[in-house]
PASELO-633704 format. One record per residue: y, x, z of N, C-alpha, C, O, CB in turn; residue in three letters. Coordinates in steps of 0.02 Angstrom, whole numbers, padded with zeros to 5 digits, always signed. Glycine has a CB too. Layout:
PASELO-633704
YXZYXZYXZYXZYXZAla
...
//
This chain:
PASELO-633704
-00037+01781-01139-00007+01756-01077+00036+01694-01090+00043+01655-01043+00035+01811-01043Unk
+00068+01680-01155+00108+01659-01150+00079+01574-01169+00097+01520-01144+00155+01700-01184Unk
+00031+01589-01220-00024+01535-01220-00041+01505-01164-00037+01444-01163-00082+01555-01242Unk
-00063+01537-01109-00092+01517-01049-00048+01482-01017-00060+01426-00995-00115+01567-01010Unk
+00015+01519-01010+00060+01485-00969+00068+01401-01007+00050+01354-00971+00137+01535-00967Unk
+00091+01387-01068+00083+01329-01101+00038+01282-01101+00046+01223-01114+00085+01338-01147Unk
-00038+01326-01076-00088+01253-01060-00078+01231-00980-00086+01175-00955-00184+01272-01073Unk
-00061+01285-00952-00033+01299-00869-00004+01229-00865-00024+01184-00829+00037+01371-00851Unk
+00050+01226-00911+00119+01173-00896+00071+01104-00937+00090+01050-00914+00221+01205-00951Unk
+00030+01099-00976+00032+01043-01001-00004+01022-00946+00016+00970-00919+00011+01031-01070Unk
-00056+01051-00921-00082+01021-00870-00064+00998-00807-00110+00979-00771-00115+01045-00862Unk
-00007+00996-00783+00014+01001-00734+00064+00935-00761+00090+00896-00720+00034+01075-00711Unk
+00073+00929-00821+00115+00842-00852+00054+00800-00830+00054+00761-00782+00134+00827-00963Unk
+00012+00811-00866-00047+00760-00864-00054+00747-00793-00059+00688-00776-00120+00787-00897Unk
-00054+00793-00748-00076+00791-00680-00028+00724-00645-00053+00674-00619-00061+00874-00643Unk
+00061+00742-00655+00106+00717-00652+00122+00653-00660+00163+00622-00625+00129+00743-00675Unk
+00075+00621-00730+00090+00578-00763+00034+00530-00737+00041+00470-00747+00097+00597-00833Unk
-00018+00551-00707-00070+00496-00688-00068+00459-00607-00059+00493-00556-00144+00535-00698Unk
-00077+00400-00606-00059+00373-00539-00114+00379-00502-00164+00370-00536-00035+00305-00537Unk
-00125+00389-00445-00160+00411-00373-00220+00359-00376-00250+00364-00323-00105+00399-00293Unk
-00250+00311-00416-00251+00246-00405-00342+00288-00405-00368+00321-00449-00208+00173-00468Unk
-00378+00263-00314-00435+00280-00307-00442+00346-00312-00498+00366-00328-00468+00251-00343Unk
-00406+00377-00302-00427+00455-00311-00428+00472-00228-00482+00487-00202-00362+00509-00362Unk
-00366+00469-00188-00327+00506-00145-00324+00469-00093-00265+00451-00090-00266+00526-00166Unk
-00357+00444-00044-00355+00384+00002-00322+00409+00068-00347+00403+00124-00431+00353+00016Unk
-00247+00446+00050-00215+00458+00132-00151+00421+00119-00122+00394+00072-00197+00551+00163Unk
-00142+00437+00196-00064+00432+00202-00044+00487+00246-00070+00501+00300-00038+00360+00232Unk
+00004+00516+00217+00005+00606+00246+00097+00571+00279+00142+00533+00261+00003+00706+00147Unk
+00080+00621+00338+00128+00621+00386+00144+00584+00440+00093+00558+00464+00169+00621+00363Unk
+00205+00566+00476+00224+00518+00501+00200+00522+00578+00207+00577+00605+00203+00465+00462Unk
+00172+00467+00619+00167+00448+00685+00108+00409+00689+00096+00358+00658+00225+00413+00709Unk
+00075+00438+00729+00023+00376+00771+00054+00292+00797+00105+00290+00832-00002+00419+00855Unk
+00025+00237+00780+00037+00196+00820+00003+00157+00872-00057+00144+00868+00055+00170+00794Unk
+00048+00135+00930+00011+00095+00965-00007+00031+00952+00015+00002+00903+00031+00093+01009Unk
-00052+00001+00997-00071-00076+00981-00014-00121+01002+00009-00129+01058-00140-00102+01020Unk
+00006-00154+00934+00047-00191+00944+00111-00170+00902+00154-00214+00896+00051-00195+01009Unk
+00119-00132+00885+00165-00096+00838+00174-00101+00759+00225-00085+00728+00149-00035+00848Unk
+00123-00122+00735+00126-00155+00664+00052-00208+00670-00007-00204+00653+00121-00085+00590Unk
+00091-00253+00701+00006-00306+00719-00009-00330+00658-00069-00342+00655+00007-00386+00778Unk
+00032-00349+00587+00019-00383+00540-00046-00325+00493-00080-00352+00449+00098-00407+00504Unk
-00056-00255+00506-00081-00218+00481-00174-00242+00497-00190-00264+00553-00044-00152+00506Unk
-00219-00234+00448-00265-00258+00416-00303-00189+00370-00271-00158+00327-00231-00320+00375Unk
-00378-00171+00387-00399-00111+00376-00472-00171+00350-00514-00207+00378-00398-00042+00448Unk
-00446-00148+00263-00504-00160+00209-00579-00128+00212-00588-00071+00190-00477-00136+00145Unk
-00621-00158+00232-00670-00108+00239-00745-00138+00187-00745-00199+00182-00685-00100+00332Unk
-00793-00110+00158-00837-00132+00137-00902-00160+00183-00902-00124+00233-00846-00090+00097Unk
-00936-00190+00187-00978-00222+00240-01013-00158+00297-01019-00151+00358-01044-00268+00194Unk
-01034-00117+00226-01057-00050+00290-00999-00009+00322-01004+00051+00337-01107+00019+00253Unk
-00939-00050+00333-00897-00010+00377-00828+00038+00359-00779+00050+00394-00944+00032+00404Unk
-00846+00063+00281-00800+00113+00259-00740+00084+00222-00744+00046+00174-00835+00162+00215Unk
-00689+00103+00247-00602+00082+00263-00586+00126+00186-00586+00186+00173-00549+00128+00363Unk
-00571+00046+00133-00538+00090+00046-00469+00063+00043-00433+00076-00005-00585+00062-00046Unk
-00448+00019+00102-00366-00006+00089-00333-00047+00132-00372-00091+00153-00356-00044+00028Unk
-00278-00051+00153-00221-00059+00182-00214-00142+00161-00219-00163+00104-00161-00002+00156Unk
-00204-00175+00207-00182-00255+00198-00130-00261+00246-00105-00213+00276-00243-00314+00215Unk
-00115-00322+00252-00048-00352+00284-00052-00415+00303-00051-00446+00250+00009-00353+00242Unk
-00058-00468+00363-00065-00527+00374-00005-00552+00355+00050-00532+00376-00085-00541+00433Unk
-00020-00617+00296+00040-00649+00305+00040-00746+00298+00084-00785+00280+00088-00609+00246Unk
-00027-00756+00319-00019-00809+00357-00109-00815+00398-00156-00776+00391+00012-00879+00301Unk
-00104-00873+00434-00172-00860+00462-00229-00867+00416-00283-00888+00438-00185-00903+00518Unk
-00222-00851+00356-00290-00862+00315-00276-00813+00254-00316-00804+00208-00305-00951+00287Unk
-00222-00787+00259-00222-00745+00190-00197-00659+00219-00156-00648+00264-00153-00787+00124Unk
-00232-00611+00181-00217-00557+00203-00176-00529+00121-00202-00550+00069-00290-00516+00239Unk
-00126-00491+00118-00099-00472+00061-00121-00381+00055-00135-00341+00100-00014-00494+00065Unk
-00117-00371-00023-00119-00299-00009-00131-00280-00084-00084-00308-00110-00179-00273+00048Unk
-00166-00248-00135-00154-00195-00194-00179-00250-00228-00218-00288-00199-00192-00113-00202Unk
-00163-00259-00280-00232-00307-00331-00270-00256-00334-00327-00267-00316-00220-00342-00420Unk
-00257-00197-00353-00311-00133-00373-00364-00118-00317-00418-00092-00331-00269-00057-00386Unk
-00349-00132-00264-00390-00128-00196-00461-00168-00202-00521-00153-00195-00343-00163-00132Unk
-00424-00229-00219-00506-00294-00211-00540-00295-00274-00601-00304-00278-00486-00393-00196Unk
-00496-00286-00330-00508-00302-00415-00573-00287-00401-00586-00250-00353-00467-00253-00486Unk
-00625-00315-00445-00708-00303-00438-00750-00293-00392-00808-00274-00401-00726-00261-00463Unk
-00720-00307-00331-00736-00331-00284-00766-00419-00266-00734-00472-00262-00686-00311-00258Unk
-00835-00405-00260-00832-00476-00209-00785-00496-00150-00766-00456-00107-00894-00480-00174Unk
-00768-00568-00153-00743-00581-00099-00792-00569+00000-00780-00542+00054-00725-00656-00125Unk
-00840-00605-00030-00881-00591+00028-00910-00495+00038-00944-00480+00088-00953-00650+00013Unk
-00901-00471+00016-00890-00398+00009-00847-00369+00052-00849-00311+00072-00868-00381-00052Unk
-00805-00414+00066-00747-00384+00106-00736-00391+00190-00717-00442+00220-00687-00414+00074Unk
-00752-00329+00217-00743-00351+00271-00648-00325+00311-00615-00273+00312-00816-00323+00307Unk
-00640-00390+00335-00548-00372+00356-00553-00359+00459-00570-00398+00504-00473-00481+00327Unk
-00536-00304+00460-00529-00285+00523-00450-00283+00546-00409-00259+00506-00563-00219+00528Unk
-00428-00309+00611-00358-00340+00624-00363-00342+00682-00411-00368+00710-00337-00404+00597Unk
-00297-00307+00720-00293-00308+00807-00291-00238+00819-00253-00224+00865-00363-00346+00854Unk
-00322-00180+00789-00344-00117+00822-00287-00052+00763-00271-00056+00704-00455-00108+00813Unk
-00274-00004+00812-00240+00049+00782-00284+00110+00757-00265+00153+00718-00190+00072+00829Unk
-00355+00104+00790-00404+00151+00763-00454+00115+00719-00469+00055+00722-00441+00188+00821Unk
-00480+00167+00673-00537+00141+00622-00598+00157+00657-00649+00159+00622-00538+00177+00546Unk
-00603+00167+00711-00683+00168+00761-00668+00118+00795-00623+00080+00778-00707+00237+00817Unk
-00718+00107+00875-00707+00083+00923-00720+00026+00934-00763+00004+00895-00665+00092+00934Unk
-00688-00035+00995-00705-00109+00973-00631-00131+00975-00583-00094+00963-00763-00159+01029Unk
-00627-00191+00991-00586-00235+00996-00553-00269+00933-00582-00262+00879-00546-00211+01033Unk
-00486-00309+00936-00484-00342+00877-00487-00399+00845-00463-00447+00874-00508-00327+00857Unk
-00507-00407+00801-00538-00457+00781-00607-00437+00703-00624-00378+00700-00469-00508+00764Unk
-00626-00466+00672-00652-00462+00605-00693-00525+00573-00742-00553+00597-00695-00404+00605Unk
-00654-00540+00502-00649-00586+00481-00691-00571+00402-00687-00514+00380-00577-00605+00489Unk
-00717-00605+00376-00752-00586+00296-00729-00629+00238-00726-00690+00234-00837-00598+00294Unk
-00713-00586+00199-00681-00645+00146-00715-00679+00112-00771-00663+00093-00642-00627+00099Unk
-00681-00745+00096-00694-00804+00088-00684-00815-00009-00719-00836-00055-00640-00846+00143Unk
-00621-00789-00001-00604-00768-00109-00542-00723-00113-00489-00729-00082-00572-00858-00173Unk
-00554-00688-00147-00484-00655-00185-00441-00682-00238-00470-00704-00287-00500-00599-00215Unk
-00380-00683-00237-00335-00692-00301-00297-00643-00319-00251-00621-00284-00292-00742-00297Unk
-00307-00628-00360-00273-00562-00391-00203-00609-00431-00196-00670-00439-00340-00509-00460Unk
-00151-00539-00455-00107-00590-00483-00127-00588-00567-00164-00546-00593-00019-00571-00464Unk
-00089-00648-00603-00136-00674-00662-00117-00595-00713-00145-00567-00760-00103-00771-00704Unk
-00078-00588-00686-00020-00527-00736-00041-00456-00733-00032-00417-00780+00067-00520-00704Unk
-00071-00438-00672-00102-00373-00670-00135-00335-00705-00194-00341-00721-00129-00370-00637Unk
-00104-00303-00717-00116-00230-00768-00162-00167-00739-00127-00118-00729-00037-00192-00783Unk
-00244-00155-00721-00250-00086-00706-00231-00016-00743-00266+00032-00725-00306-00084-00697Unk
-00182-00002-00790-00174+00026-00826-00099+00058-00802-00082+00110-00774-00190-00008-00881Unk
-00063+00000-00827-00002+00024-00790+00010-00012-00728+00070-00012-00716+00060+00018-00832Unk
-00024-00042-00682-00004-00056-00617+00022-00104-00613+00013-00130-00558+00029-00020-00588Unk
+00068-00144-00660+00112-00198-00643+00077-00258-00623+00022-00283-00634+00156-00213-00695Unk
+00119-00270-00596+00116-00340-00554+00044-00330-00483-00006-00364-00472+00091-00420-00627Unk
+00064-00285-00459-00037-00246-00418-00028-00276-00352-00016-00251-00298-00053-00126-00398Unk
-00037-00331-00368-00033-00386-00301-00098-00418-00294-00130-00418-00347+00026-00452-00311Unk
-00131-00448-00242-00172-00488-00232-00183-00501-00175-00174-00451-00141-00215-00477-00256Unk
-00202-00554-00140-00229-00589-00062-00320-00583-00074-00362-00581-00119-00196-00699-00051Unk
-00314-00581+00009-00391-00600+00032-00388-00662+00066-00354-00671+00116-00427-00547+00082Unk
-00440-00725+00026-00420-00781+00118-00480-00734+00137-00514-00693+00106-00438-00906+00131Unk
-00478-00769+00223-00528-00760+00252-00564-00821+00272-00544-00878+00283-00514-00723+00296Unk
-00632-00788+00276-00665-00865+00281-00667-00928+00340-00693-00984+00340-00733-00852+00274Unk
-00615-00878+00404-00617-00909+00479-00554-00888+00498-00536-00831+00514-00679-00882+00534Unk
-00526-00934+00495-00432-00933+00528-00450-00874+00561-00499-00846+00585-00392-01008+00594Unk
-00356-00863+00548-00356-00772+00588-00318-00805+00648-00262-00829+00641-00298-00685+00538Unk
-00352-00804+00707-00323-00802+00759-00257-00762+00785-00269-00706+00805-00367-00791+00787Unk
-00206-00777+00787-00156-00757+00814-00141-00737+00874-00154-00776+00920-00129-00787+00805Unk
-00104-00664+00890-00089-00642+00983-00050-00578+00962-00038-00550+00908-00177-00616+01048Unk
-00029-00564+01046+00022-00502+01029+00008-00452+00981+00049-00418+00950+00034-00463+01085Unk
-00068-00449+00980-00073-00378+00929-00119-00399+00855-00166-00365+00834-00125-00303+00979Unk
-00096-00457+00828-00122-00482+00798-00061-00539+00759-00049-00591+00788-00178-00499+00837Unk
-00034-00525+00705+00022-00563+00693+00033-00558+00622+00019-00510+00586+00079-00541+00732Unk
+00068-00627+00597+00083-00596+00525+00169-00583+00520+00212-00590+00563+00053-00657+00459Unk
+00175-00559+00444+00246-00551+00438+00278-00573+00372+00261-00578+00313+00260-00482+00449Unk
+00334-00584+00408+00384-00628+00352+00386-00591+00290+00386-00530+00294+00467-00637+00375Unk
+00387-00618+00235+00384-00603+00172+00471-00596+00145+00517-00636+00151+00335-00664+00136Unk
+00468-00538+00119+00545-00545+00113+00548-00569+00058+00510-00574+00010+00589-00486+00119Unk
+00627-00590+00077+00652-00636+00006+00715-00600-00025+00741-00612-00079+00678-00724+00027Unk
+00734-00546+00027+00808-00509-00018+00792-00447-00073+00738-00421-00083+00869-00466+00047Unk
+00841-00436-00097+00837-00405-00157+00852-00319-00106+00892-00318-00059+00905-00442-00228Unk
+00829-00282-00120+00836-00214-00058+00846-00149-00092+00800-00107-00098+00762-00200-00006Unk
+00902-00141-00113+00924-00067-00136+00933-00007-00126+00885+00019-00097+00957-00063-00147Unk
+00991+00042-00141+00980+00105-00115+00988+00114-00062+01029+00074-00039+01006+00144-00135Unk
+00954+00173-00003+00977+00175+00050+00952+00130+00108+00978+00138+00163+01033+00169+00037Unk
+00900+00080+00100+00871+00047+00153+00831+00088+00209+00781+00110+00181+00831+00001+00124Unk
+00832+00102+00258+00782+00140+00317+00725+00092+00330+00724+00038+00359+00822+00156+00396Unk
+00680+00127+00301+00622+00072+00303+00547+00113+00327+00543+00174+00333+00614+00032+00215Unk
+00492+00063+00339+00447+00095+00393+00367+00091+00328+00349+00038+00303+00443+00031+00492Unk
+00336+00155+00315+00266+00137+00248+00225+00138+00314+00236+00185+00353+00234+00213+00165Unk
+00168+00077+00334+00112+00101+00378+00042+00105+00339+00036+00076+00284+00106+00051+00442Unk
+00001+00132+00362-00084+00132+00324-00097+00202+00353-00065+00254+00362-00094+00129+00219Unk
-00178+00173+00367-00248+00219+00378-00250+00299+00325-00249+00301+00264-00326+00160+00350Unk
-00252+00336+00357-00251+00402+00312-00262+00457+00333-00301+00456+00380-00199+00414+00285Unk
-00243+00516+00316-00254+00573+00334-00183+00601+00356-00129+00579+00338-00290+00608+00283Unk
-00200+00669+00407-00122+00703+00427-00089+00738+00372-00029+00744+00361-00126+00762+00487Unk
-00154+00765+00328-00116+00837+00288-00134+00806+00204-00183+00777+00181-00170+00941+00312Unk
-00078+00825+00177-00096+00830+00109-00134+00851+00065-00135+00826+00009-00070+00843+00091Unk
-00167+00893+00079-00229+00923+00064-00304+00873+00086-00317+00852+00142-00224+00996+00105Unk
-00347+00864+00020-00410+00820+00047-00449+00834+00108-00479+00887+00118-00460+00822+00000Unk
-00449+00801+00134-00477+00793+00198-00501+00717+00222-00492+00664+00191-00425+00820+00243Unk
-00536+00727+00287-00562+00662+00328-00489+00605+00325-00434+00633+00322-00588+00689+00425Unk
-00489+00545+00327-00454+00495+00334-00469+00514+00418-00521+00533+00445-00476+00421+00290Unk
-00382+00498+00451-00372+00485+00501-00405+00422+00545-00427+00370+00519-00318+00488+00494Unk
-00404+00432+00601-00439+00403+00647-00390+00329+00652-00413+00272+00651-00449+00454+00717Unk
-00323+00347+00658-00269+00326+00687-00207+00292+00619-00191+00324+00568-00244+00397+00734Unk
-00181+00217+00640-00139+00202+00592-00090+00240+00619-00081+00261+00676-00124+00133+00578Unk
-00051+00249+00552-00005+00295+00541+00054+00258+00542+00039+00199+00550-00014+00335+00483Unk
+00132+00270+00534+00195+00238+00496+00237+00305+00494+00245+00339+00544+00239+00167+00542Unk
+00274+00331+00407+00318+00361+00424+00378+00331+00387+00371+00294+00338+00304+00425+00417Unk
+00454+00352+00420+00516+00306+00422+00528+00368+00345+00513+00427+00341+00584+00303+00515Unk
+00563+00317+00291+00559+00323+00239+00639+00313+00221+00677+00325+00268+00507+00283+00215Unk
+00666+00294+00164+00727+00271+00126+00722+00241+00062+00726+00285+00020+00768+00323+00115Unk
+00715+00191+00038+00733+00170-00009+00761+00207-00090+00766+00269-00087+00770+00139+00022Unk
+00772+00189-00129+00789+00220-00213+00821+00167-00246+00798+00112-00228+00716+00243-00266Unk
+00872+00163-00294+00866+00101-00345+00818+00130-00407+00812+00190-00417+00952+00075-00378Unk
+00791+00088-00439+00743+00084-00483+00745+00167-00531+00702+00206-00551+00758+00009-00529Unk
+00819+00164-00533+00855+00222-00579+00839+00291-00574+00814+00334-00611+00923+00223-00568Unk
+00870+00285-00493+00846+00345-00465+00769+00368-00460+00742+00419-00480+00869+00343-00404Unk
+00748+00324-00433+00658+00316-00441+00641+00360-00529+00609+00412-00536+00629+00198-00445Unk
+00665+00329-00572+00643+00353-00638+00677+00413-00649+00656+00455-00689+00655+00304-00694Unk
+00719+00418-00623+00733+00487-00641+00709+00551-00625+00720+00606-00652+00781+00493-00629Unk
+00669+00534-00571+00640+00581-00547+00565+00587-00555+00528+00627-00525+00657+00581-00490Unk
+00549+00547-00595+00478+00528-00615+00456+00558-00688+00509+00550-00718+00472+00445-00616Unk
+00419+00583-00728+00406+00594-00785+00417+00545-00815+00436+00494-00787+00356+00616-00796Unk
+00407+00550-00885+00429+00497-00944+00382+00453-00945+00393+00393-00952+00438+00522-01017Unk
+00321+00481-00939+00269+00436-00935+00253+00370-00871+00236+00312-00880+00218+00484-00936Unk
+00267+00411-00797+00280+00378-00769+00356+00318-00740+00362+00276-00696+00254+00412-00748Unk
+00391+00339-00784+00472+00310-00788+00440+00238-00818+00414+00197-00780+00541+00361-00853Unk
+00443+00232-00872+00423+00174-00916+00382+00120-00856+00400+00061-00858+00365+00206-00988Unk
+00345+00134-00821+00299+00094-00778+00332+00068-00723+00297+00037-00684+00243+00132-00753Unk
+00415+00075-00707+00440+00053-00648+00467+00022-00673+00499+00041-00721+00467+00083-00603Unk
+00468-00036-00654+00507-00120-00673+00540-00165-00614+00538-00146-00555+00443-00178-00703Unk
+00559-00203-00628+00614-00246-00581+00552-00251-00518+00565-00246-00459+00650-00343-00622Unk
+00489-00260-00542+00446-00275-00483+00423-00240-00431+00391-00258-00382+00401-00292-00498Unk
+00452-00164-00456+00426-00117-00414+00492-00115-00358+00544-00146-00372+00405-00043-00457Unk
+00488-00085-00310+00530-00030-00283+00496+00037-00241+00437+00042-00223+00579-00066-00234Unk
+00547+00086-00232+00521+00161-00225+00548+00186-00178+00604+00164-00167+00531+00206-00276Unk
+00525+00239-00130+00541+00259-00077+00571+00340-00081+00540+00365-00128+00483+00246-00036Unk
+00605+00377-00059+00609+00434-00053+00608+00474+00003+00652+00488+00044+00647+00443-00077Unk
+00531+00495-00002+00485+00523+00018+00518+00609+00035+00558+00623-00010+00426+00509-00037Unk
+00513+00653+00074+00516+00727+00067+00444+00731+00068+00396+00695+00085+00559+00774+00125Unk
+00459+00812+00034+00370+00861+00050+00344+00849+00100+00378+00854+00151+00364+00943+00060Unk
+00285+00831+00105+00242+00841+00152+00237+00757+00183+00201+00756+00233+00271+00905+00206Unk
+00257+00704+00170+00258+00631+00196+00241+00594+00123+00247+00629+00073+00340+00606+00235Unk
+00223+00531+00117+00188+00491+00076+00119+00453+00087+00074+00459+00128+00181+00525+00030Unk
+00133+00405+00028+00060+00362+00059+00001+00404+00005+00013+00447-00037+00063+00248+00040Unk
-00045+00383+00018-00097+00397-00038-00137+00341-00027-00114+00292+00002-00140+00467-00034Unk
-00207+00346-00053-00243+00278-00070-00258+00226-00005-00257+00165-00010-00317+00297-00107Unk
-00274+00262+00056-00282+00211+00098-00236+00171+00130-00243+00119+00162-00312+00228+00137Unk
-00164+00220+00110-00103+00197+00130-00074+00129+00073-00024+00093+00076-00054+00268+00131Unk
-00140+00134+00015-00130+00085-00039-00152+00009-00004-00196-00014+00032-00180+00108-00108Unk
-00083-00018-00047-00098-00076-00021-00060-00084+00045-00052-00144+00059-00169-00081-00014Unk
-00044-00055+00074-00003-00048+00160+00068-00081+00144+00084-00103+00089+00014+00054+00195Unk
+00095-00082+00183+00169-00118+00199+00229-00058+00202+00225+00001+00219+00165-00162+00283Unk
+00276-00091+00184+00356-00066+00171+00378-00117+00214+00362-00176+00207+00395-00068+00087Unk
+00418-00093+00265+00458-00161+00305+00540-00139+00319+00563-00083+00332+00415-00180+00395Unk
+00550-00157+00317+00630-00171+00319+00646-00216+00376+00602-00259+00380+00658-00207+00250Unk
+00700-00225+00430+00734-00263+00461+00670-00326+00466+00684-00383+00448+00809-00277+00423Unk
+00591-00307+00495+00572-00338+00502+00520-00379+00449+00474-00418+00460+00612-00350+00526Unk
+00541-00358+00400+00520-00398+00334+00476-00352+00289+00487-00292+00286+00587-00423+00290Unk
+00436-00377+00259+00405-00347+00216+00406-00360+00150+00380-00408+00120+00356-00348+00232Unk
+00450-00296+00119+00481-00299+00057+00438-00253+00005+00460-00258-00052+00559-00276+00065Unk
+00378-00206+00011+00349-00173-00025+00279-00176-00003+00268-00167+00057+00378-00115-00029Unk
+00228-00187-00044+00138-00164-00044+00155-00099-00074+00197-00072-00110+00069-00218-00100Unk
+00106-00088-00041+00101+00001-00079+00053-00003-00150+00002-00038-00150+00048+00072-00010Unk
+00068+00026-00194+00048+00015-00279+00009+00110-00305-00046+00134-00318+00156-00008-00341Unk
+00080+00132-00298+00040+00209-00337+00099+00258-00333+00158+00242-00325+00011+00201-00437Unk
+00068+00332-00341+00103+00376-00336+00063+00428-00379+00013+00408-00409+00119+00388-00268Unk
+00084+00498-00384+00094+00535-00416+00046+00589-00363+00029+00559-00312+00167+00538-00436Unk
+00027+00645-00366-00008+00668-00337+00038+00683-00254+00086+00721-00251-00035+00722-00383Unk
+00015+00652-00203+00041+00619-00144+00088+00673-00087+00066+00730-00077-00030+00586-00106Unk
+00138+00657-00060+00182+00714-00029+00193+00760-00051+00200+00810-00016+00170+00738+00018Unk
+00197+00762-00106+00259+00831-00136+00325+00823-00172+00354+00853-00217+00226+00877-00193Unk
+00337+00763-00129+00414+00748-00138+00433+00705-00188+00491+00685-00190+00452+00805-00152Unk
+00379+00683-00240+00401+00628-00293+00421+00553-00254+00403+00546-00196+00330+00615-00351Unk
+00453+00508-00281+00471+00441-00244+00394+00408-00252+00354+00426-00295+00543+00389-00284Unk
+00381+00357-00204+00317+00318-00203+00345+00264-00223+00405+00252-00216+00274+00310-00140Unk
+00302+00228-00252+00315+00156-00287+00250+00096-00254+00189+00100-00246+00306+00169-00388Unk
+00301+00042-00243+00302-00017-00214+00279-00069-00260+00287-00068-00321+00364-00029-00188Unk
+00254-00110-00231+00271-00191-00283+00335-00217-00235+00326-00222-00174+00185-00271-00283Unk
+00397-00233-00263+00441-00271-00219+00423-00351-00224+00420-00393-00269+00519-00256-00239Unk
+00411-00350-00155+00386-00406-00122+00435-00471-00144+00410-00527-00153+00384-00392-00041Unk
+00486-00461-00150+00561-00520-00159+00539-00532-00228+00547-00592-00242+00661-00485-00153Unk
+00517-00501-00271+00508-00525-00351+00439-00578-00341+00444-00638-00352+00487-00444-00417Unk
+00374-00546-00317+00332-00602-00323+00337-00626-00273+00281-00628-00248+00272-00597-00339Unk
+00385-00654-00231+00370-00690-00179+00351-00771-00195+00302-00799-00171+00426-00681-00134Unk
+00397-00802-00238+00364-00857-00259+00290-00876-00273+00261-00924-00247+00390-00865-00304Unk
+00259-00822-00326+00162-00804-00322+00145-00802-00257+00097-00841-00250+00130-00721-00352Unk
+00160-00777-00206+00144-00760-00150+00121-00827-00143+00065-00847-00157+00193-00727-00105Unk
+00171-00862-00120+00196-00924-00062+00152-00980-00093+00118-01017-00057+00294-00950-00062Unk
+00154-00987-00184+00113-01039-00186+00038-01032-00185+00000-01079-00195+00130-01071-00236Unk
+00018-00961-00171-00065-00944-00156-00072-00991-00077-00117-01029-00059-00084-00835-00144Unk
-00016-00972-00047-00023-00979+00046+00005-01028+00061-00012-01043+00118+00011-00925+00098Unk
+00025-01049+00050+00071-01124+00072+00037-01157+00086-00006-01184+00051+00112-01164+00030Unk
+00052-01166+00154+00018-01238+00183-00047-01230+00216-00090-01271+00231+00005-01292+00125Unk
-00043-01158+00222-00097-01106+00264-00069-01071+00316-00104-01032+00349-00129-01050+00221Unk
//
C-alpha cells in the first residue's frame, strides 16, 4: 500500500508540473457576454472552422495572442473571426492571415516570452462591436481586479467548448506569490514577463481561453500563456503585456 501510495503522489507532481499547453482548450466559469462587451476579442479558427485560440485586436491589421497558438502554423491557415460573442451563427466580420510573428525569444518548452501577432491580410474594419485595445504600459501588481475573456467550456471537466465568449473577474498575484504556490518545477518558469491571476476552484482559463486577454482599467496587461491542470485553484499565468510592449509596438506601428 504504501508503495502505491508513493507512485499515487509522484504522479500527481508530474501531473502538476506540466503546463496545459494544447491539451485542455476551456475556459471554466465566469459569464456569458454580450456583443459589444469585449469587442477587441478575436476567435482563432483553422480554415474548416474549428476555434484552437483566443486573440485580441490591437490595431487594424494585427491580432495579438499565444506564440504557442500560431507556432507551425501557416499564416494563410488562419482564419480570424471578430464582431460575434458566439462560435456559430453569422455576423461579424472574418479576415485570413496574411503572416505571423512569433517573438524571436520564445521558448515552447518553458513558455517564455509566448507572444505572437497575426496581420491580417484586409484591414480590420472598425465599429461598436469590433475594436481594438490599448496595450498596457504599467507595471500591475498585487491585488489588481481584472477581467480573463476566451471561448471555452462551463465545467472543468472535458467537455464540448462553449458556444458563448466567456469573462471571469479575477485578482492579480506578485510574481512571488504566484511561485509559491506553484511546484518547483513550475516556479522556476515565472519571470518578470509573466504575471498571474488568483483564480478559486472551479474558474480559470484553459487552452481556448489561451491566448485571451487580461484587462485591467481598460487595458490589456496579460495574453493568456499556461496553467497547470485548469480550475483547481492554482494561479494562471500571463505574458505581462507592459514587459513586451516595446516588441509589440515595433511589429504594429504605423498600422
Amino acid at each position: 500500500m504504501f508503495r502505491q501510495l508513493l507512485i499515487l503522489a509522484a504522479v500527481l507532481v508530474v501531473a502538476l508540473a506540466t503546463p496545459a499547453v494544447e491539451r485542455d482548450r476551456r475556459i471554466v466559469g465566469g459569464y456569458d457576454n454580450v456583443l459589444g462587451q469585449v469587442p477587441w476579442a478575436v476567435s482563432l479558427r483553422t480554415l474548416a472552422g474549428f476555434h484552437f485560440c483566443t486573440g485580441s485586436i490591437v490595431s487594424t491589421w494585427y491580432v495579438l495572442t499565444g506564440a504557442h497558438c500560431i507556432s507551425g502554423r501557416a499564416a494563410s491557415g488562419i482564419h480570424l473571426v471578430m464582431g460575434r460573442v458566439t462560435l456559430d451563427g453569422s455576423g461579424g466580420i472574418n479576415r485570413q492571415g496574411l503572416r505571423t510573428v512569433i517573438n524571436p525569444n520564445f521558448n515552447a518548452e518553458t513558455m517564455a516570452f509566448d507572444l505572437g501577432l497575426v496581420q491580417t491580410s484586409v484591414v480590420i474594419v472598425l465599429s461598436t462591436s469590433i475594436q481594438s485595445i490599448f496595450l498596457g504600459n504599467t507595471f500591475v501588481g498585487s491585488g489588481a481586479a481584472s477581467k480573463s475573456s476566451g471561448w471555452g467550456s462551463t465545467s472543468s471537466e472535458l467537455g464540448p467548448t462553449s458556444n458563448n465568449l466567456r469573462t471571469f473577474d479575477t485578482t492579480t498575484l506578485t510574481n512571488a506569490e504566484c511561485r509559491a504556490r506553484h511546484s518547483y518545477w513550475n516556479a522556476e518558469r515565472i519571470t518578470d514577463n509573466n504575471l498571474c491571476t488568483d483564480n478559486g476552484v472551479g474558474e480559470g482559463f484553459c487552452q481556448t481561453g489561451a491566448g485571451g486577454s487580461l484587462v485591467w482599467n481598460a487595458q490589456l496587461i496579460g495574453v493568456a500563456s499556461w496553467n497547470v491542470p485548469c480550475a483547481l485553484g492554482f494561479p494562471d499565468v500571463y505574458v505581462r503585456v507592459s514587459a513586451l510592449r516595446p516588441w509589440i509596438i515595433s511589429i504594429i506601428g504605423g498600422n
